[in-house]
N, C-alpha and C positions, 0 to 999 in steps of 0.2 A: 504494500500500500504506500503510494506515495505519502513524504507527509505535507502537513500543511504549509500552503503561499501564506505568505504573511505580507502584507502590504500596510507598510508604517510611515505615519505621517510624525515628524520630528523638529520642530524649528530651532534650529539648532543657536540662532541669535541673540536667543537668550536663554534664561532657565526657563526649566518647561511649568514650575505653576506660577511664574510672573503673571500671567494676565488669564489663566485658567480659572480663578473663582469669580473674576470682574464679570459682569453684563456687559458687553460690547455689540455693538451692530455687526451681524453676520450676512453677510451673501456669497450663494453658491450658485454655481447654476446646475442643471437638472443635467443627470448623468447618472456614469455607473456609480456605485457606494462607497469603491475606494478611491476615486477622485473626489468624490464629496469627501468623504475624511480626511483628503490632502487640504482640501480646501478651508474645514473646520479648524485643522489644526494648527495651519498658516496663521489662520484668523486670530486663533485661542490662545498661544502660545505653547498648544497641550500635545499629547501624544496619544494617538490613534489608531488602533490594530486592527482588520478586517481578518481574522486565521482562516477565514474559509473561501477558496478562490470562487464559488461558484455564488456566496453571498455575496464577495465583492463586488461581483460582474451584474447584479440585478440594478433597474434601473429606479432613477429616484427622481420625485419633481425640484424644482431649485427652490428653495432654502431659505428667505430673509428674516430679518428681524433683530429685536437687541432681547440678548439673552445671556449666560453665562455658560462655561464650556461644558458643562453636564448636563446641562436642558439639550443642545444641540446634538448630543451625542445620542441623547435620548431620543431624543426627535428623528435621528437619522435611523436609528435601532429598531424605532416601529416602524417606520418607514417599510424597511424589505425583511419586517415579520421576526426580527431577532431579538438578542436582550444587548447590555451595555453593562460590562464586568467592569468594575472600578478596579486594578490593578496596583495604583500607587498613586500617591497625591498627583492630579493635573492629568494621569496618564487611565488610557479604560481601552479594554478589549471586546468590539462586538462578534457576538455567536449567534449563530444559527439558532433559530428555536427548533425541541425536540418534534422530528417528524410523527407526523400522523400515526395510529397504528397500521401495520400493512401496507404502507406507501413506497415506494424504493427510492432511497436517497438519491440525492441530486447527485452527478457525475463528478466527478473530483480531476482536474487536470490543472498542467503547470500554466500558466502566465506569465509573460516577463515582465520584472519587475524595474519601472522604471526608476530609479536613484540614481546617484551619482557615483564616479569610482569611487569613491571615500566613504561613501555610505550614509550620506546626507541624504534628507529628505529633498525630492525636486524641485518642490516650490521653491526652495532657496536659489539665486541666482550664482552663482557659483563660480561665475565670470568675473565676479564681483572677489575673488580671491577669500572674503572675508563673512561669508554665508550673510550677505546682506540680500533682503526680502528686494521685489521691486517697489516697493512702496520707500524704502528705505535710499537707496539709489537717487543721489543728485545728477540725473540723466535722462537719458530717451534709449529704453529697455524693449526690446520683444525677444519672446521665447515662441519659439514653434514650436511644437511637443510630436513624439513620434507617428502621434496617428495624424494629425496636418501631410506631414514630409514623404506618408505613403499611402494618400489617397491618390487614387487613381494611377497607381503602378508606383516602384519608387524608382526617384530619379536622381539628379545630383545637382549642382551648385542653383542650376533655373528655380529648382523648387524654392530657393529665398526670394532669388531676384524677381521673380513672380508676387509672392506674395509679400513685399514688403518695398514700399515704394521708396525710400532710402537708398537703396542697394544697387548696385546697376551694376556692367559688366561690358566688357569688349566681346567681341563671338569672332574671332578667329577660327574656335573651335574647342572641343572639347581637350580639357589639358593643357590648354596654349592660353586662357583669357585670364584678364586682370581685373581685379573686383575694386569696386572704389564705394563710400560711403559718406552722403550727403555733396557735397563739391570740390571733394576732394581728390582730385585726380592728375596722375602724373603724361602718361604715354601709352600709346597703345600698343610696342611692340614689347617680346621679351628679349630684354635686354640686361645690362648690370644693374640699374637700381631698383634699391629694396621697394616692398609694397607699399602702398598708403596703407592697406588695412591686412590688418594682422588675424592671421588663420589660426587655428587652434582646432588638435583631438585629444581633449583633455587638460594636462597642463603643458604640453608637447606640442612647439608650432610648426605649422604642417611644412613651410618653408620659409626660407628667407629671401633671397633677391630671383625667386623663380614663380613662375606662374601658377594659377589656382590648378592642385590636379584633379580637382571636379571628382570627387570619391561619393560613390554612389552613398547617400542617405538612406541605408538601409538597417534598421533594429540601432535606430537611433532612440534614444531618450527625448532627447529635443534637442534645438541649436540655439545659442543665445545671440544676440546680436547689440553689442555695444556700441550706443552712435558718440561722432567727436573724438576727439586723442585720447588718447588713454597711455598717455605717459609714464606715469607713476608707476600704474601695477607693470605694464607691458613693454614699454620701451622702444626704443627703435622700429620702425615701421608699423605703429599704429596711429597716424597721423590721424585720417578718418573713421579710426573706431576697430573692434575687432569683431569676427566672427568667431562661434566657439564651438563644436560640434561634444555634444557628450555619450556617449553611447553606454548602450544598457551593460551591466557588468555581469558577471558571474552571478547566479542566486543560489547560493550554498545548501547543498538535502534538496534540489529539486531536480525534476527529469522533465524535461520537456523540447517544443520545436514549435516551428512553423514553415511554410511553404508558401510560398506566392508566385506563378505565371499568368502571361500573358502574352497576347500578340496582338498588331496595330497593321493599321495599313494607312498610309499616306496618299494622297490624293494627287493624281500624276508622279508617283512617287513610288519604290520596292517597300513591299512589308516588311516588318520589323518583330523582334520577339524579345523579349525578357525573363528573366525567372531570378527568385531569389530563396535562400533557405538557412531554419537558422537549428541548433540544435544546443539545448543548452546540459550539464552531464555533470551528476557528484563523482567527484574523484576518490573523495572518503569522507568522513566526518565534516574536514572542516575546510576541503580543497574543492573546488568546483570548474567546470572548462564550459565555455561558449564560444563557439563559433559559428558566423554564416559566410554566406555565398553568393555571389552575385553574377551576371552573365546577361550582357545584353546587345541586339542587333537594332541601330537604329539606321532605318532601309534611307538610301539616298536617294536626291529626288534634282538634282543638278546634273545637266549632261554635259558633255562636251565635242558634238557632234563634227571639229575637225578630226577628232581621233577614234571619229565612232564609235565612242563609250555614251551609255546613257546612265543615269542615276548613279554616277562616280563617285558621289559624296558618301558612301555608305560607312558607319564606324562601329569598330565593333569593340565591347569590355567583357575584361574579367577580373573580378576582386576577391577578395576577400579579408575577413580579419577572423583573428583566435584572441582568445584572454582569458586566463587562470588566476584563480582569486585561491588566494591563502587567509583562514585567518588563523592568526600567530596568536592571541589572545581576546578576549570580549573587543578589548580597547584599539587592536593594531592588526591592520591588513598589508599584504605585501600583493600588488598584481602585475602583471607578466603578459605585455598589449604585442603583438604582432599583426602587422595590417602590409599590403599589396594589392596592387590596381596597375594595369597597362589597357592603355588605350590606344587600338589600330584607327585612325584617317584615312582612308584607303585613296583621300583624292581634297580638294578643297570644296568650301561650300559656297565660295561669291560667283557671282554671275555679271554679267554685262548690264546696265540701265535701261535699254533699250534693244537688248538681245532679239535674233529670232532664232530658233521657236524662243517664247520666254522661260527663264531659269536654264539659261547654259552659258557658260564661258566659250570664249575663245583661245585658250592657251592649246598649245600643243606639245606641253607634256606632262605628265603625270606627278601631281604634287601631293600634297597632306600631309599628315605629321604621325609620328610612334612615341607615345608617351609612357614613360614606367614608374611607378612611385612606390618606396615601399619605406615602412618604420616600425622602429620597435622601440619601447618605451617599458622600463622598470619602476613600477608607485609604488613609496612605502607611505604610510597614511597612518593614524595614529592618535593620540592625546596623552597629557602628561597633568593631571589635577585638571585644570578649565581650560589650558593650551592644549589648543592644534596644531599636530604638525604633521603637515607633508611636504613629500624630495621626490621629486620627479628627474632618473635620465633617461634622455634619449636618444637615439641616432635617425639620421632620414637620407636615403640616397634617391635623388632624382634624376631621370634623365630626359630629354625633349629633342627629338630630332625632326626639324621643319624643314617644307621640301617647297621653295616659291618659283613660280614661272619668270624668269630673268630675260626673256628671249626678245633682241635687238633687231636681229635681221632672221626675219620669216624661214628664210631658205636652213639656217641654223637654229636650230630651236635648243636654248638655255634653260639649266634649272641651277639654281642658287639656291643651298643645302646650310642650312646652320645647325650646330650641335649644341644642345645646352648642358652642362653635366653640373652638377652641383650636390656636394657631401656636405655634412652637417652634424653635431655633437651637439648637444645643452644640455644640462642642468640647474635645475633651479630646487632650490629647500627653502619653505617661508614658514614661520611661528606667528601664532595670531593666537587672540583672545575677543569669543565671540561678547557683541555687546551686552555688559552687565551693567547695571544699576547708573545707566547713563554714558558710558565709556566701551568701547572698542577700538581694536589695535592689533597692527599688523606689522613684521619686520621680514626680508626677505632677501636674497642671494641667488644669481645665477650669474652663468659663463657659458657661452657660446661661440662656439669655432663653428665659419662656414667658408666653405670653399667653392668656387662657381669656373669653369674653365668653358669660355666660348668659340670655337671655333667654326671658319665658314669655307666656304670653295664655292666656287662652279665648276658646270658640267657643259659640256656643249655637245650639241648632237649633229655632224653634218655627213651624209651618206651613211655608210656603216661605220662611223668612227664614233668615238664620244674619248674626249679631250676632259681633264680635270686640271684644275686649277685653284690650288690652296690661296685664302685671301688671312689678310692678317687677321690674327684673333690676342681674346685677353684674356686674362687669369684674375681673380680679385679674391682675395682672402680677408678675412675678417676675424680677428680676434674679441667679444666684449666680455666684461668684468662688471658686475651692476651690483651695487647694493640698494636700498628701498624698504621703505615706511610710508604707514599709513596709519591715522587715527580719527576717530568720532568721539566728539562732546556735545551730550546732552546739556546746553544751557539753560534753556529753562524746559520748561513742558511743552512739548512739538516744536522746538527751534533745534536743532544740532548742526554741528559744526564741522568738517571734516577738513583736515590737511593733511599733503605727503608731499615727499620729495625723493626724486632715486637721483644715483649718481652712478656715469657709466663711464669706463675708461674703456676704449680703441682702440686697437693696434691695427692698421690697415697695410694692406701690401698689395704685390700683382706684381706685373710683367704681359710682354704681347705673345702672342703665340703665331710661330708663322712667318716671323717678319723679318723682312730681308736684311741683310749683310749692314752695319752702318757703313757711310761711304769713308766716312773719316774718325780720325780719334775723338775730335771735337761734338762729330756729331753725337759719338756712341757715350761721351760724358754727358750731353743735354739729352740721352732717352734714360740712362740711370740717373738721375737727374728727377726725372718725371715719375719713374717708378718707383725711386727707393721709400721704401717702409717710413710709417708716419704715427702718429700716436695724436688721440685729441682725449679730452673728457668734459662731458659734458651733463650739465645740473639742471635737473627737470621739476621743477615745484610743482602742485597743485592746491587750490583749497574751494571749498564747497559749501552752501549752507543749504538747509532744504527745510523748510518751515511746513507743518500740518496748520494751515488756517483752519480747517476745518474736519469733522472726522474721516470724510472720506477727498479731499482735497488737499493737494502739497502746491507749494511754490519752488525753487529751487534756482540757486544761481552758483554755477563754478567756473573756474579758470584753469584751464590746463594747458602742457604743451606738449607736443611731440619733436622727433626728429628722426631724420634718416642720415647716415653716414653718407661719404663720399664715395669714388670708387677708380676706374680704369674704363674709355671709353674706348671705342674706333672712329677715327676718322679719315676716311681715307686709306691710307697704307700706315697713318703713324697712330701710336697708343696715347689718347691726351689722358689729363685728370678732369672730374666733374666734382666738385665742393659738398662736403654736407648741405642737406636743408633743414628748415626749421619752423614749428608753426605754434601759432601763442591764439589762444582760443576763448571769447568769454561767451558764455550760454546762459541765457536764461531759459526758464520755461513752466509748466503747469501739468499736473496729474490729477486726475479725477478717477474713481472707483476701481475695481479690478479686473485687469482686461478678460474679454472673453467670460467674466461670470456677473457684474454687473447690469444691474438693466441697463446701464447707459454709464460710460469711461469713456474718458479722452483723452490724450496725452499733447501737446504742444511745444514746441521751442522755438527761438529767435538766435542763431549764434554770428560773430562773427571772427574772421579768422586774419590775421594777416600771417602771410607765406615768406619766410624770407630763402632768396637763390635755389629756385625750383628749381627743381630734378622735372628734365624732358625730354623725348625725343625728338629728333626730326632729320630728313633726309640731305644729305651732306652732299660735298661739291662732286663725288664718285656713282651719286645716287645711293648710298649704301643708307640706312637707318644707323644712327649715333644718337651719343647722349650729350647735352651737357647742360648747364645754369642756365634759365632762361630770361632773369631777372624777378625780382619781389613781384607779390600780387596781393591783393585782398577778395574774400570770398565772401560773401554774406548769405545765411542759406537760414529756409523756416523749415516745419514739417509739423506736419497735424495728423494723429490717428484718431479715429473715434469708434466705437461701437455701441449699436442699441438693438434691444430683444424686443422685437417688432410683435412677438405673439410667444407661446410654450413653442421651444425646438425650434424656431422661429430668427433667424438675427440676421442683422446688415452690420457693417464693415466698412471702415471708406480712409483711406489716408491719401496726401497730397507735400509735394516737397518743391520749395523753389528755391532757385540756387541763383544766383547774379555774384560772377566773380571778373575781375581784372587784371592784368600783368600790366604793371605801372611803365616799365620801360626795358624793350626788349636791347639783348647786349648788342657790342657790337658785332660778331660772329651773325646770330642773324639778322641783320643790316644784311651781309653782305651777301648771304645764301639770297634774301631779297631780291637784291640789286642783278642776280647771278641771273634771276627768271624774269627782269623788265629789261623792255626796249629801251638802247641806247638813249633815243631822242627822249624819252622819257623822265633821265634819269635828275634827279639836283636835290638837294639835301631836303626838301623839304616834303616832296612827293615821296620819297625812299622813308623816310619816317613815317609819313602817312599811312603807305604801305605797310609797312610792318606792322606798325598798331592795326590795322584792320584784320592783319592776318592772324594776328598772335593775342589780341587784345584778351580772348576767355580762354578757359583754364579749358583743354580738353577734355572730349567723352561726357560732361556733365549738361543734361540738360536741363534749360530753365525751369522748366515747368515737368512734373511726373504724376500720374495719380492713379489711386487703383481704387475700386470697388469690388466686394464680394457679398453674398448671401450664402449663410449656410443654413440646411432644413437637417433637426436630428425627429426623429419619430418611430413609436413602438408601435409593430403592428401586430404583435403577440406578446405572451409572456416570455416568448423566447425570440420572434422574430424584429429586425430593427433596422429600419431604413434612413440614410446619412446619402445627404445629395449636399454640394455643394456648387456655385458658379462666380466667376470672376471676371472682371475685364480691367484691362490697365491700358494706360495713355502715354505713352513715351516721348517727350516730345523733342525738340529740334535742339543736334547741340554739333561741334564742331570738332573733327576726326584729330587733328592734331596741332603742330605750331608751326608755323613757318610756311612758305611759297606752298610746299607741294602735299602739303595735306592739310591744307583749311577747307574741303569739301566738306557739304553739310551731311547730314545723317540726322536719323530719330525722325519724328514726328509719323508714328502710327500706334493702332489698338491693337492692343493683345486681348486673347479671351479663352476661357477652357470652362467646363464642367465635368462633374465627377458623379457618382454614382454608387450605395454601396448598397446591397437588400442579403443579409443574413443573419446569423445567428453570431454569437462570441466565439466559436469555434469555426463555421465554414460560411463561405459568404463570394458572393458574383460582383464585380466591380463592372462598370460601364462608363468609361472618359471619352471628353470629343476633346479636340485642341483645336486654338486657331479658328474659331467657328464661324467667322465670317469670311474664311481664307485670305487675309487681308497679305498683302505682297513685302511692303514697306521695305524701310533696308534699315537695317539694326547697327551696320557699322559700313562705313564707305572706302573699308579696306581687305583685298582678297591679296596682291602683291604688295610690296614697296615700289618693285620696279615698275607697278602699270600704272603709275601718271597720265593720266589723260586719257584713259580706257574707261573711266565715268564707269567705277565698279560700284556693287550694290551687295551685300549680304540680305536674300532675303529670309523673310520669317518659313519656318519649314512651314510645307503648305497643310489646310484642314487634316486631322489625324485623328482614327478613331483606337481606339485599343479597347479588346473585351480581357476581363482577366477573373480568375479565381483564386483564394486563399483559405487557409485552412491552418489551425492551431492544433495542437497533441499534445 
């Protein structure tokens, strides 16, 4: 016999009968019974047990009122027919009430348990380093929780960028794009500099100066998503915020799994198929293993009719992860993460503007990309009296190999091949003490070594020949050393006060790879010169205040900053330097009720940003893509979410973000890339400036205006059966591809839209998704080559797609 799920709700921010005998205002929304006891117990500050998975899963109406933590427990207890075991002051266990005579008990199977690696309760935000609530959080917070991430098949990085209008993304392709949050964005190629916004699986960030590897979201817990710098805890490349993915861990003494396939078909387009599986397994007592699976074919729908291929675009994945949970005593777990993902591009996805047939390119030779990611990561986790402490190491090997159509003279047809390789090490151990009796605090350590080595060539193709030719490439290494604090003071009753400050020492290095002979002694003294090793450090403050005006209403204003290290660029044949950047951020804003269980929450902010010597791309005197400073900018950006329960099971959804940002004055370098693409007769100091400002004036990738809307419908249409539809549409609108002459084409301005579908039980259930449902065309990014300048290329949206899929629990 199995034994029993246990699904406990624990706020770990403070002691658990703090606010457990008070009356406070409760709201839940209607749901299964161990999401209402996460919910109570967020609330209550109390501890909540559900031991019987099949009463967890029963469903319950949403919940208001001002009451105190043992009315609500009570109230949830009658609710799906049980009792409510007081256990320990603040803490109670509901049970099953004794079945009927002659009835046969209800079915007993495993469930995954969403918590944290640490074994914190979920509602805590966790991103937050310091088990702060979102209510608690002087910021603009969403968590997507696992069932959001895999309705309607599971997918990978789109599933945020879809549902959270903040978020945005390059589409290169899958493994090759770069994610930015609110107007904070650098370039669109991948190149040497680090991210604006900082990835995370756990406390382990997924890379440093290389692109999103889009890991399928599959037997996730949820993903957290922090907007604005997050300097303090994170550091380095979290300019505009982090992404956090937490996945579900080991559940110790339980045996269980899941399955989920499906298959889609695209509209002028090859089917496509999916499958995913997870399998969770006690090792003994007190060791447990999970692992799943993932595998999917997404049909291309882009031809390329000089090479008479059709739906070229076709990419295929396969992942997976494992994780072994030890626990070493009540107090102290040890787990053991391995994870892997490679991504086949069998070809690219942009097209011509004006193509015929539409959606096909003109290149004549086979491009797209191989992407491999994989990491392993060791958490010890633990407490020592009211301290918490966890050490996370890890390591992460990436690799990215992009294949772009170069080709000059027709009769020869070019491919320009870039290699990205990039190793990585970190460690990070932080000590915190969750908030008590007005006071919270956190001290922390980490060191990270990354290594990035880019190399390039072409290919040329003329009769049966193909000709290679190695082009210069760089090396950029990184050594950082960070120490970091953080604290909260309760000053009065609803005012608290938060500051921190980390300090990070540098060691930067590199060299070119590739590069020719110097011609002379002189010269080869000014390239070691440019490359030799350099050291900087740098001091990052924060402080916050976040006021409760009212009980379910916050104010909140902080200041933070980020920065990105320097690096080694290409230009041309020679290896220059690009300078650190640096961003100083003040935000205000406003929080009302609790998202998603509220009858009505909304979240708001106003931030603004000044950028100093931006890290950017842009296409150099050889046509190749480089990097370097592009001069200071300022960015001003809002963002509003809201949600209201329109009826039972019933709710709307709606968020919108505007961004207005400016580069005050671009250097002289681009002046003269400029000057390189206007007519002589054109040229005099003051039209050359006008230019460049026109071209370079906003920050790329960000555009003005974003919004999205959704409705979800949940409804029981049995005591067993349950039907969950949800739909969405988003507005992307117009922003500008990059800096300089040859990539300030526009992009954005179209609607996205999908619906989803679920009608089963907690165990087996049919899914039904449409995507795209107006087949709208649009072009998402205005860039398929570097080299096609003036091929007016268009990335469009994959066209209408429907997918049917089935899933099943054991």
């Amino acid at each position: 016999m199995l034994r029993p799920v246990w699904i406990a709700a624990a706020v770990l921010a403070m002691p658990a009968t703090a606010f457990a005998g008070e009356a406070r205002h409760i709201e839940t929304r209607s749901g299964s019974a161990g999401q209402v006891a996460i919910e109570i117990a967020r609330q209550t500050g109390s501890s909540v047990v559900v031991a019987d998975p099949a009463v967890a899963r029963r469903m319950v109406p949403a919940m208001r009122g001002r009451m105190d933590a043992a009315e609500a427990v009570r109230r949830l207890a009658r609710s799906i027919g049980g009792r409510a075991v007081p256990v320990a002051p603040g803490a109670w266990r509901i049970e099953a009430a004794p079945p009927a005579p002659l009835r046969p008990a209800a079915p007993r199977h495993a469930v995954p348990v969403a918590i944290d690696a640490q074994g914190a309760d979920p509602i805590v935000v966790v991103a937050s380093k310091r088990d702060l609530t979102i209510a608690q959080i002087p910021g603009q917070v969403t968590v997507l929780d696992g069932e959001t991430l895999e309705a309607g098949g599971v997918g990978g990085t789109e599933k945020i960028t879809q549902r959270i209008a903040t978020v945005t993304s390059t589409h290169l392709g899958s493994g090759r794009n770069k994610l930015f949050i609110r107007g904070i964005a650098d370039s669109s190629f991948t190149g040497p500099t680090q991210a604006t916004v900082g990835q995370y699986l756990g406390d382990l960030r997924l890379s440093y100066n290389a692109p999103d590897p889009d890991l399928r979201l599959s037997d996730m817990a949820r993903v957290e998503v922090l907007e604005g710098p997050q300097g303090t805890l994170y550091g380095a490349g979290s300019l505009g915020g982090i992404i956090r993915l937490v996945p579900n861990p080991p559940v110790i003494g339980e045996t269980g799994g899941s399955i989920a396939v499906g298959g889609s078909l695209t509209q002028h387009g090859a089917p496509g198929g999916d499958g995913a599986a997870m399998v969770n397994l006690p090792v003994s007592e007190h060791v447990a293993l999970r692992a799943n699976f993932d595998a999917a074919t997404l049909g291309g729908y882009i031809d390329k009719p000089l090479l008479g291929r059709k739906d070229v675009n076709r990419t295929r994945i396969l992942g997976g992860r494992a994780g072994l949970r030890a626990e070493l005593s009540p107090d102290w777990t040890v787990d053991v993460i391995g994870l892997g993902q490679s991504t086949d591009a069998r070809d690219s996805q942009y097209a011509g503007r004006d193509a015929e047939p539409p959606l096909s390119s003109a290149a004549r030779v086979r491009e797209g990309s191989d992407a491999d990611y994989a990491m392993g990561q060791l958490v010890v986790s633990g407490r020592i009296g009211a301290l918490r402490v966890r050490s996370t190491t890890g390591a992460v090997r990436q690799h990215l190999q992009e294949r772009y159509d170069a080709t000059v003279d027709v009769s020869a047809p070019r491919l320009f091949a870039q290699d990205n390789r990039t190793r990585m090490i970190a460690h990070e151990t932080r000590i915190w003490q969750p908030e008590s009796h007005g006071f919270g605090w956190l001290v922390g350590a980490s060191y990270t070594h990354n290594r990035t080595v880019l190399t390039r060539g072409f290919e040329t193709f003329a009769w049966t020949q193909a000709d290679s030719v190695a082009t210069t490439g760089v090396r950029n290494t990184t050594d950082e050393f960070t120490l970091y604090a953080e604290a909260s003071l309760r000053i009065r009753p609803g005012l608290t006060a938060t500051a921190g400050g980390r300090v990070t020492h540098s060691r930067l290095g590199g060299s070119g790879e590739d590069v020719a002979p110097a011609a002379t002694a002189m010269a080869a003294f000014a390239r070691a010169q440019v490359t030799a090793d350099r050291t900087a450090t740098t001091v990052l403050p924060s402080i916050a205040l976040n006021a409760e005006v009212l009980e379910r209403t916050a104010l909140y204003m902080r200041y933070q900053e980020g920065f990105r290290p320097g690096g080694f660029a290409i230009e041309s044949d020679f290896v220059r330097r690009f300078q650190s950047d640096r961003t100083r951020t003040w935000e205000f804003g406003v929080k009302h009720g609790a998202p998603g269980a509220s009858p009505f929450d909304l979240a708001a902010s106003v931030s603004y940003t000044r950028w100093q010597d931006i890290q950017a791309d842009f296409i150099d005197n050889s046509g190749l893509p480089s990097t370097a400073n592009i001069g200071d900018g300022r960015v001003w950006s809002a963002s509003v979410t809201a949600g209201i329960e329109l009826a039972t099971g019933l709710r709307l959804e709606a968020g919108a973000t505007w961004n207005r940002s400016k580069v005050d004055q671009p250097p002289t370098e681009l002046l003269a890339l400029v000057a390189r693409a206007m007519p002589l007769a054109d040229l005099s100091k003051a039209t050359l400036v006008d230019a460049a400002l026109a071209r370079s004036m906003q920050v790329p990738n960000i555009a003005q205006f974003s919004g999205r809307m959704s409705l979800g419908w949940n409804r029981q249409l049995s005591d067993a059966l349950r039907l969950t539809a949800n739909g969405w549409a988003s507005y992307v609108g117009k922003s500008r591809l990059g800096i300089g002459p040859e990539l300030g084409d526009p992009q954005g301005n179209y609607l996205d839209s999908g619906a989803d579908l679920r009608v089963g039980t907690e165990r087996y259930g049919v899914t039904l998704a449409l995507s795209n449902i107006t087949n709208a065309r649009g072009n998402r990014f205005s860039l398929g080559t570097p080299f096609g300048t003036g091929r007016d290329q268009t990335t469009p949206l994959r066209p209408r797609t429907i997918r049917l899929g089935f899933d099943a629990r054991f």
